[in-house]
C-alpha positions as YAML, in Angstrom:
chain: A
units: angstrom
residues:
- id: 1
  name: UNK
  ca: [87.67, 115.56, 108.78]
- id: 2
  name: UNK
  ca: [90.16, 117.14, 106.02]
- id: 3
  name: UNK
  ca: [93.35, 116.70, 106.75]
- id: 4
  name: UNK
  ca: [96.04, 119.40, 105.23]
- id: 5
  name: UNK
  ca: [99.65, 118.83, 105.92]
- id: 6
  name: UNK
  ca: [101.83, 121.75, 104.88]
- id: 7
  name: UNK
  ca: [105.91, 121.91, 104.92]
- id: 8
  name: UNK
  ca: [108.78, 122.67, 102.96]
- id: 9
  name: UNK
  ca: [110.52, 121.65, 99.95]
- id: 10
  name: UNK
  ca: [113.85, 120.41, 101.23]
- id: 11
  name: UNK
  ca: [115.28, 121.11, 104.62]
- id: 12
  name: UNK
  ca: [114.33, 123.89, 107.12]
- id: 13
  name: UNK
  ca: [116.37, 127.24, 106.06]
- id: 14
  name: UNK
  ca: [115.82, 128.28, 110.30]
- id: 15
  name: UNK
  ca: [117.09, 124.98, 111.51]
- id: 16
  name: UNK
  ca: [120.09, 125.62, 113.84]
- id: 17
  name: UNK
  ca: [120.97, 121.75, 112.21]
- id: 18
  name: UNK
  ca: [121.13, 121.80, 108.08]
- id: 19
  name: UNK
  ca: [120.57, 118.00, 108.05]
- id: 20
  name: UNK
  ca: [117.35, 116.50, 107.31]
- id: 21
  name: UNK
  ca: [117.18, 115.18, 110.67]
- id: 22
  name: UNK
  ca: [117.66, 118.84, 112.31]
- id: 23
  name: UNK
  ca: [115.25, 119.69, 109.20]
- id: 24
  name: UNK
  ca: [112.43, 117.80, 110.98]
- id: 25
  name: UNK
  ca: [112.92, 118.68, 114.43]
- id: 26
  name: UNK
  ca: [112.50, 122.58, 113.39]
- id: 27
  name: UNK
  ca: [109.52, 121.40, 111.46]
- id: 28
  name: UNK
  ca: [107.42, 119.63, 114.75]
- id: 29
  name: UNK
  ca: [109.00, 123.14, 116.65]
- id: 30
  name: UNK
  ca: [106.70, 124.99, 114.01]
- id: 31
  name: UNK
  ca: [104.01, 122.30, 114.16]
- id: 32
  name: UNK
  ca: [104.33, 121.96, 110.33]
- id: 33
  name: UNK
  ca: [103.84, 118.55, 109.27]
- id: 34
  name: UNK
  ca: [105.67, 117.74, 106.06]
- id: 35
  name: UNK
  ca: [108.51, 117.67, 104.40]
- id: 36
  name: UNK
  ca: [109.63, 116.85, 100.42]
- id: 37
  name: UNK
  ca: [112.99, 115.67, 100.66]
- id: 38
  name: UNK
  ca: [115.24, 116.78, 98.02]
- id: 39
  name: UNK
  ca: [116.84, 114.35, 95.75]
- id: 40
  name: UNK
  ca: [116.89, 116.72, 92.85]
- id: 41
  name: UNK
  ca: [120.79, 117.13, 92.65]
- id: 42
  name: UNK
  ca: [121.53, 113.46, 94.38]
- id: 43
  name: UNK
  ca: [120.38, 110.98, 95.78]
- id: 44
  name: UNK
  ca: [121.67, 112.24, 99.15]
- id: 45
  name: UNK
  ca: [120.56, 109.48, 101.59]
- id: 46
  name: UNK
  ca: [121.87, 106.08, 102.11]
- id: 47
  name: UNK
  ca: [119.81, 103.19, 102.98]
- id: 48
  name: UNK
  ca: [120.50, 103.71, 107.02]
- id: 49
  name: UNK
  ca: [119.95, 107.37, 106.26]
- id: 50
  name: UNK
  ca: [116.94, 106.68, 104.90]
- id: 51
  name: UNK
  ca: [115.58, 104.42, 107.56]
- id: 52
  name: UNK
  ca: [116.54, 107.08, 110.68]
- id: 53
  name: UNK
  ca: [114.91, 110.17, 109.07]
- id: 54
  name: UNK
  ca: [111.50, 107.86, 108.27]
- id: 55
  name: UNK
  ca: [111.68, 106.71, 111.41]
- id: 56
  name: UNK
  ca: [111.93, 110.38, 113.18]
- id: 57
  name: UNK
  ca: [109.25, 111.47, 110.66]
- id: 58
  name: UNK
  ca: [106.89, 109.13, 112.14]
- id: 59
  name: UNK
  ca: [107.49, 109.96, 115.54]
- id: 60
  name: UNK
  ca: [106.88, 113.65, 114.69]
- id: 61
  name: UNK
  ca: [103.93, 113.22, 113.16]
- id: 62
  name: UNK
  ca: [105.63, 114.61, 109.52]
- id: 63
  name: UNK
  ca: [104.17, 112.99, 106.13]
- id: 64
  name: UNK
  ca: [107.54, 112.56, 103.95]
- id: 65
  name: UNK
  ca: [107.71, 112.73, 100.20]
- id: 66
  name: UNK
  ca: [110.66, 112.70, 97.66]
- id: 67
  name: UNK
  ca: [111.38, 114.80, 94.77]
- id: 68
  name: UNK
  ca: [113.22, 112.69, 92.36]
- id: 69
  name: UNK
  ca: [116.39, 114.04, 90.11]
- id: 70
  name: UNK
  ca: [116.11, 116.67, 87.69]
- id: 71
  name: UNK
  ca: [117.91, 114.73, 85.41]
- id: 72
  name: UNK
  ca: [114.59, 113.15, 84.26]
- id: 73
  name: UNK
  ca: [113.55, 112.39, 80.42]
- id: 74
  name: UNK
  ca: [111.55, 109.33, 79.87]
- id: 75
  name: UNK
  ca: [110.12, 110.57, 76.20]
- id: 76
  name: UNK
  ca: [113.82, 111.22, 74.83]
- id: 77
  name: UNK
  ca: [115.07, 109.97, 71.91]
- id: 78
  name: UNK
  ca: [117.80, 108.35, 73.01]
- id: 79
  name: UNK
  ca: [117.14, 104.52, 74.90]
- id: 80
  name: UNK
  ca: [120.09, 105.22, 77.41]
- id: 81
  name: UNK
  ca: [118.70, 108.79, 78.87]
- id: 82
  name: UNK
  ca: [115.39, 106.40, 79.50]
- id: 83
  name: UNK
  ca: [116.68, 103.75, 81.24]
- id: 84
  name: UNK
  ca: [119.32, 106.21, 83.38]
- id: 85
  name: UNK
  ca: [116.34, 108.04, 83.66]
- id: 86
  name: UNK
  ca: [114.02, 104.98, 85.18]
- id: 87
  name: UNK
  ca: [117.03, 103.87, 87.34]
- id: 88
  name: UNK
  ca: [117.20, 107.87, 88.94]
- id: 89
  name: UNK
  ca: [113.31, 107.26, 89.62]
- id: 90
  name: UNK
  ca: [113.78, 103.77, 91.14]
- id: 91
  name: UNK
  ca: [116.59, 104.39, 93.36]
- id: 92
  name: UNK
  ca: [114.41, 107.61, 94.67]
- id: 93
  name: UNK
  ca: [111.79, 104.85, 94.78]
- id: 94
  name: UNK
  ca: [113.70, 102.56, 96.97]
- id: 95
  name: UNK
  ca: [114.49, 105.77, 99.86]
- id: 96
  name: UNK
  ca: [110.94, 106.67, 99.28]
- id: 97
  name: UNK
  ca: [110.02, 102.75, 100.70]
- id: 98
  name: UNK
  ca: [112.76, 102.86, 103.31]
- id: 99
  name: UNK
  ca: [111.88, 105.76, 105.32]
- id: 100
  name: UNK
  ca: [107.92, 105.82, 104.50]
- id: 101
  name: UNK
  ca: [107.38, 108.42, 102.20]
- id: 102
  name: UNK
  ca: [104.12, 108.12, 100.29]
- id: 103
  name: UNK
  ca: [104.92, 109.45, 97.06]
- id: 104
  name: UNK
  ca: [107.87, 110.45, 94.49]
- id: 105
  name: UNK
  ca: [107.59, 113.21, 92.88]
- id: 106
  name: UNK
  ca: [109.61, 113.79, 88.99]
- id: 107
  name: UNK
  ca: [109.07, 115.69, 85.93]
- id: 108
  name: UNK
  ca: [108.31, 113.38, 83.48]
- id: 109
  name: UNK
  ca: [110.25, 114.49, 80.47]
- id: 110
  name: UNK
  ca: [110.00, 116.54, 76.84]
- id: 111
  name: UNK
  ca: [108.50, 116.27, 74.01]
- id: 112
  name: UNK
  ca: [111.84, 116.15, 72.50]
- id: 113
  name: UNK
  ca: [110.46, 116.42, 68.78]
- id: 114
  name: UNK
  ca: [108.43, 113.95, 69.25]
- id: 115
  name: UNK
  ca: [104.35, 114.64, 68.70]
- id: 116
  name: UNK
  ca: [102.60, 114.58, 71.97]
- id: 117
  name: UNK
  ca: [101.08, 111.13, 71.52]
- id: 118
  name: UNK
  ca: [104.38, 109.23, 70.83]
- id: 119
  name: UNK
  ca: [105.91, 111.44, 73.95]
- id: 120
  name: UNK
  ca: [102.38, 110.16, 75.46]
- id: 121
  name: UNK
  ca: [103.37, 106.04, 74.73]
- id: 122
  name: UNK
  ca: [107.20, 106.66, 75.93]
- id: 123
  name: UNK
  ca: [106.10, 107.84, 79.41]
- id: 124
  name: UNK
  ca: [103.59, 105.56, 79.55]
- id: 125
  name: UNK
  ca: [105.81, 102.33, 78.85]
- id: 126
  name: UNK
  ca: [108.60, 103.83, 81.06]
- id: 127
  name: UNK
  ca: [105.52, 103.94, 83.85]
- id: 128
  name: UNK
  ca: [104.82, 100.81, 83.58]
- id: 129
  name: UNK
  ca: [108.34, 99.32, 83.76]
- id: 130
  name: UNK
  ca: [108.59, 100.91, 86.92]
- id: 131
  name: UNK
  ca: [105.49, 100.11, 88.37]
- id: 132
  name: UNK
  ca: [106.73, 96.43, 87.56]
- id: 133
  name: UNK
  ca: [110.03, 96.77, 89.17]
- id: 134
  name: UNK
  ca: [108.30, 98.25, 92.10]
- id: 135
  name: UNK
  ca: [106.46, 94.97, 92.19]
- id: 136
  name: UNK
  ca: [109.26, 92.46, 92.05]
- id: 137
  name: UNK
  ca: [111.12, 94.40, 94.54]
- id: 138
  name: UNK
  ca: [108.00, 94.11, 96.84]
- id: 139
  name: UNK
  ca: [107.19, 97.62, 97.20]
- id: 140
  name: UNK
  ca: [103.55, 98.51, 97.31]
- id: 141
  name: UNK
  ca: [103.30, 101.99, 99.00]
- id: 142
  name: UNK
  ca: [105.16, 104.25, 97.02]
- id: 143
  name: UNK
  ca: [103.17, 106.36, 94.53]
- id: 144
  name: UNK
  ca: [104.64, 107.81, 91.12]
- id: 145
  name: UNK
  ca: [103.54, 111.28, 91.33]
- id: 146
  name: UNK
  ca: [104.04, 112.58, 87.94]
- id: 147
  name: UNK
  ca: [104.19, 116.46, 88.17]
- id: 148
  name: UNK
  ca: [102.61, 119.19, 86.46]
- id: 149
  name: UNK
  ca: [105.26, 120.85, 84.37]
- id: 150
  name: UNK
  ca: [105.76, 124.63, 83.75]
- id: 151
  name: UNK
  ca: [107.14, 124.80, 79.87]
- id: 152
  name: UNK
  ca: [105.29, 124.10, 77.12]
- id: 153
  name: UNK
  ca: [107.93, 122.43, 75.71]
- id: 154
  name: UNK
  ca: [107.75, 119.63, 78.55]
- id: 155
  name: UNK
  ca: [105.69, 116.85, 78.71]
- id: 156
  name: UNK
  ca: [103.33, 116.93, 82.13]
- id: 157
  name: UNK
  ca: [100.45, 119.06, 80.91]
- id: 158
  name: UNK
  ca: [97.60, 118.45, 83.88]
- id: 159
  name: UNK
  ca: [95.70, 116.23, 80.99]
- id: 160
  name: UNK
  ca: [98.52, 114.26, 80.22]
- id: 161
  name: UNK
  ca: [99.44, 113.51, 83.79]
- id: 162
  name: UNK
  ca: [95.47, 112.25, 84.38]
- id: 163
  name: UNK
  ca: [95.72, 110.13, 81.27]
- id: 164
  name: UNK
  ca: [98.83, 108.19, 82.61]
- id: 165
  name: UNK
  ca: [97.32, 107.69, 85.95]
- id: 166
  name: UNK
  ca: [94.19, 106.04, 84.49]
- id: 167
  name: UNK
  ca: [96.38, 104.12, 82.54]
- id: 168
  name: UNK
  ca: [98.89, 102.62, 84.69]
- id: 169
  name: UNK
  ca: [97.80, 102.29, 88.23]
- id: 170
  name: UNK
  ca: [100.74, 103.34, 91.15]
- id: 171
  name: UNK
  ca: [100.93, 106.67, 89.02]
- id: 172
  name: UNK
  ca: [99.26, 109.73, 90.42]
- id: 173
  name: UNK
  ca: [99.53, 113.98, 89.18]
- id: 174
  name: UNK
  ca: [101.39, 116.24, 91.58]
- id: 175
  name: UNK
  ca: [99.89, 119.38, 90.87]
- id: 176
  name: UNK
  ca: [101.55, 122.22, 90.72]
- id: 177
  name: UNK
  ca: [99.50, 125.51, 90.38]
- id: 178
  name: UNK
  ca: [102.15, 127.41, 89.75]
- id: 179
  name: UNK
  ca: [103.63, 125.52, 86.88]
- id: 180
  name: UNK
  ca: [100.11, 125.62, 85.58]
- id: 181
  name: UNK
  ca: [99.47, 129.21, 85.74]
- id: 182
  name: UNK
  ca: [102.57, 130.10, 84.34]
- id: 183
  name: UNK
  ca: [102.04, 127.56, 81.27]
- id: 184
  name: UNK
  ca: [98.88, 128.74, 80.68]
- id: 185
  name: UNK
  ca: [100.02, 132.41, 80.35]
- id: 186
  name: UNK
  ca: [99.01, 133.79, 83.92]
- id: 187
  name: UNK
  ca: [95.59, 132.07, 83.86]
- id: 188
  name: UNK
  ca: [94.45, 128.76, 86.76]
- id: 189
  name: UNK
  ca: [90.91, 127.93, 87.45]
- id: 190
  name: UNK
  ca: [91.66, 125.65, 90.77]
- id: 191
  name: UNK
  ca: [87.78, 124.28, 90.38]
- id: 192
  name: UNK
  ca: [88.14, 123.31, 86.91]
- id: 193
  name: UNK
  ca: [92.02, 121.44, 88.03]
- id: 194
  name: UNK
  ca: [90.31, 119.72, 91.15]
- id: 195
  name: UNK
  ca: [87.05, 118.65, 88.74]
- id: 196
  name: UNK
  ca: [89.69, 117.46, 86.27]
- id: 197
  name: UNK
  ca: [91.19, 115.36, 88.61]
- id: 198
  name: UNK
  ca: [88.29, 113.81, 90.35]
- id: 199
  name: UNK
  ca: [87.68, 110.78, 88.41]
- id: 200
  name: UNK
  ca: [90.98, 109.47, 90.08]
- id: 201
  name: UNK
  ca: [89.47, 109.40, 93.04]
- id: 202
  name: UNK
  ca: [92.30, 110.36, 95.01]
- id: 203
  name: UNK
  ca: [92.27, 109.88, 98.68]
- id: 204
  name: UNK
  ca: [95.28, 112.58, 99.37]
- id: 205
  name: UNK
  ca: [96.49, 114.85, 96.55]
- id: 206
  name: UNK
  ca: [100.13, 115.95, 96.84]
- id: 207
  name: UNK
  ca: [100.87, 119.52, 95.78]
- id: 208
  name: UNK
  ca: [103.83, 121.88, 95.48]
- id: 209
  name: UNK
  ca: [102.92, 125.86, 95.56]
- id: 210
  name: UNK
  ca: [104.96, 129.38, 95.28]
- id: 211
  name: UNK
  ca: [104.69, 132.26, 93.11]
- id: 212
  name: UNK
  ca: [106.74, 131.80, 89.82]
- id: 213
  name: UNK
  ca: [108.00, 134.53, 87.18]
- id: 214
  name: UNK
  ca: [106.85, 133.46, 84.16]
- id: 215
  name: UNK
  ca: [107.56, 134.62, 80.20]
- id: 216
  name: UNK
  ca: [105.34, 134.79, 77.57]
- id: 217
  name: UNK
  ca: [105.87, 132.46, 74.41]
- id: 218
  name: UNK
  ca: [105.12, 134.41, 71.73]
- id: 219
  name: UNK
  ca: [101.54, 134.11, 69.52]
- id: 220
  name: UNK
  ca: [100.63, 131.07, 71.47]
- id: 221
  name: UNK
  ca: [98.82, 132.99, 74.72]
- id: 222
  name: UNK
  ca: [100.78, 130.56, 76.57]
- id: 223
  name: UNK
  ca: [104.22, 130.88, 78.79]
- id: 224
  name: UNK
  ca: [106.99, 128.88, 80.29]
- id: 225
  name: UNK
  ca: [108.13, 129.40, 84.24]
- id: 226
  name: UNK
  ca: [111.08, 131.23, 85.22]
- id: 227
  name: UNK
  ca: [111.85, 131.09, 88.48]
- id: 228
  name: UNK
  ca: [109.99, 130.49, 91.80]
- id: 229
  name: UNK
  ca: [108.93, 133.34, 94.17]
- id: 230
  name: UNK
  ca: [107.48, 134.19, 97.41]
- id: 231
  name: UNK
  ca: [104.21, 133.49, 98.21]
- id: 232
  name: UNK
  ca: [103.47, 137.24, 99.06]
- id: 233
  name: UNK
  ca: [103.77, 137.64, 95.16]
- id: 234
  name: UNK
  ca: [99.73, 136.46, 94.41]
- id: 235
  name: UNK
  ca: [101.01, 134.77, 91.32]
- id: 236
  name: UNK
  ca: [98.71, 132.47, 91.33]
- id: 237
  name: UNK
  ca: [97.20, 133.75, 94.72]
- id: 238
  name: UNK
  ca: [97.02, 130.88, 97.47]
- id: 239
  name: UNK
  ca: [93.73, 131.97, 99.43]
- id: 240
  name: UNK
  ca: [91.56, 130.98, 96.79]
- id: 241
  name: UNK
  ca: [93.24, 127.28, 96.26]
- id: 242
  name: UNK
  ca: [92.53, 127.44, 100.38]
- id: 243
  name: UNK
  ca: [89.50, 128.14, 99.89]
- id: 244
  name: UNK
  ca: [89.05, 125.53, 97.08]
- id: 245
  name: UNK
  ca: [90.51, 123.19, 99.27]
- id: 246
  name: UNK
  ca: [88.44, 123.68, 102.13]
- id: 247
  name: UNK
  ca: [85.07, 123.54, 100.13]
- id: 248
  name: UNK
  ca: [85.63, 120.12, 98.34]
- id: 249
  name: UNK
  ca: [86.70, 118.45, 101.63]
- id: 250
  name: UNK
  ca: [89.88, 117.38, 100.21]
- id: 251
  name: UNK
  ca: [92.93, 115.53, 102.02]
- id: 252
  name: UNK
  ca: [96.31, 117.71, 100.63]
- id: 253
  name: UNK
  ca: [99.70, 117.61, 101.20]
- id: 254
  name: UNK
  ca: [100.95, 120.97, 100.40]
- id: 255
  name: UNK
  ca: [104.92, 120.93, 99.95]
- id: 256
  name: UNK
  ca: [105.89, 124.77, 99.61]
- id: 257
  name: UNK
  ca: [108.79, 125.47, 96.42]
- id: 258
  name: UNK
  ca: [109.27, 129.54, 97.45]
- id: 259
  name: UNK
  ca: [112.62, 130.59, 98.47]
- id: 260
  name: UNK
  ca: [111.29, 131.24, 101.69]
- id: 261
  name: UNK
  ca: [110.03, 127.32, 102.43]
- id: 262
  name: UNK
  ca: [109.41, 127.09, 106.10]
- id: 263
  name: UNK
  ca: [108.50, 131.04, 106.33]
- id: 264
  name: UNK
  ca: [105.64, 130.45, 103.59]
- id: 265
  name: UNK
  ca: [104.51, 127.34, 104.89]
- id: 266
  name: UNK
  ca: [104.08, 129.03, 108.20]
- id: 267
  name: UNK
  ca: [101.94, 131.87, 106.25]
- id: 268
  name: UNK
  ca: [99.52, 128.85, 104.27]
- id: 269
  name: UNK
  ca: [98.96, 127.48, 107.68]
- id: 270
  name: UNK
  ca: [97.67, 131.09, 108.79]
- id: 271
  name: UNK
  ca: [95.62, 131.04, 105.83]
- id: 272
  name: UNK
  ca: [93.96, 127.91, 106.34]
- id: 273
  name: UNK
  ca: [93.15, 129.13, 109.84]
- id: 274
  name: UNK
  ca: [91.79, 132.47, 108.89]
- id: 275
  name: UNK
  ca: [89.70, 130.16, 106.47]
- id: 276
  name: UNK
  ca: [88.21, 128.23, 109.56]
- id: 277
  name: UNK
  ca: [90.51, 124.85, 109.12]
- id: 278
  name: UNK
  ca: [91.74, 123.84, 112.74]
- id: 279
  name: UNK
  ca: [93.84, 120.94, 111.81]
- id: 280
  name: UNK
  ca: [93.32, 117.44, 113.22]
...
């Protein structure tokens, strides 16, 4: 049977507790059943840290995953933004291992003048460094979920992000509809993303959702994300990635980026069940 798990992006804005730990407990309350922890600022966790929330997680039934720093560029120009860059990503790694969590999620970089294919090699080599510390370090259940990015003048378009995951294997996309439709001016085919993707053969697919504001970049018929916004918005509209979802069968993680995190989740799950889906 399909299995959706939907939750927040960083802790529970109705949790009487701010902590992550309080974060989770709100989360079984609303029988939502995920949860992206929030390194985008700092690595916030310590190793014990780490451990108790994973452990809590599991006992609530709540599938973990990590957003890694913004501070994120593997395709930049200069060696030392790389390697801090690889060392951001490996320490998220590290929590990621220590309290369970599947899969960390980063931007990959910019194309920082650099022509998409030689942006293309840089990720790619910074990839598989990781993947090869990950190794040596023993750690063999943490994916790299490279996400889909929302400016055309980052790297992480939904092709590139598939071409690095055939490539180097530990690297999945996070997809990001949202980033998507904004990039390509106000326009997402969810068929034609899950068809693109399908030659992964993914077991679970780990995706963030919200409405954005998007601008237009001028004479190209293509745009760059603004800002994140409520669900309520329709832009892109969610019933119809439900609906997606629900016909292919597919195993998601659904990590909502809205300001209203836990309140939107709560409406997806509705959605889902409206749709027919009645959970595991």
């Amino acid at each position: 049977m399909t299995e959706i798990r939907l939750g927040p992006a960083g802790n529970c804005i109705s949790a009487e507790d701010g902590s992550t730990i309080g974060s989770l407990n709100r989360l079984a309350e609303l029988k939502l059943t995920a949860q992206e922890i929030e390194f985008v600022r700092n690595i916030y966790l310590n190793s014990k840290g780490a451990k108790e929330v994973g452990i809590l997680a599991e006992e609530l039934n709540i599938k973990l995953s990590i957003h890694a720093p913004y501070f994120i560029n593997l395709s930049s120009m200069d060696k030392k933004v790389i390697e801090a860059s690889k060392k951001r990503i490996f320490d998220s790694v590290v929590r990621a291992d220590e309290m369970k969590a599947e899969i960390v999620v980063f931007h990959p970089g910019y194309y920082s003048g650099f022509p998409p294919e030689k942006a293309f090699e840089l990720v790619k080599e910074a990839c598989e460094d990781l993947v090869d510390r990950m190794k040596s370090k023993g750690i063999k259940d943490v994916l790299l979920g490279l996400e889909t990015t929302g400016k055309v003048s980052q790297f992480g378009t939904l092709e590139e992000n598939i071409e690095i995951s055939k490539q180097v294997k530990g690297c999945v996309p996070a997809l990001d509809p949202a980033h998507l439709f904004a990039r390509d001016g106000g326009k997402i085919d969810y068929s034609e993303m899950f068809e693109k993707i399908k030659s992964l053969n993914l077991n679970h697919i780990h995706i963030h959702f919200s409405g954005i504001k998007w601008r237009p970049v001028k004479l190209t018929g293509k745009g760059n994300e603004w800002h994140h916004m409520e669900i309520k918005t329709d832009q892109p509209p969610f019933e119809p990635l439900a609906k997606e979802i629900l016909k292919r069968k597919l195993d998601v993680t659904i990590i909502c980026e809205s300001p209203m995190l836990e309140q939107d989740s709560l409406i997806m799950k509705k959605t889902f069940e409206k749709l027919g889906y009645a959970g595991k």
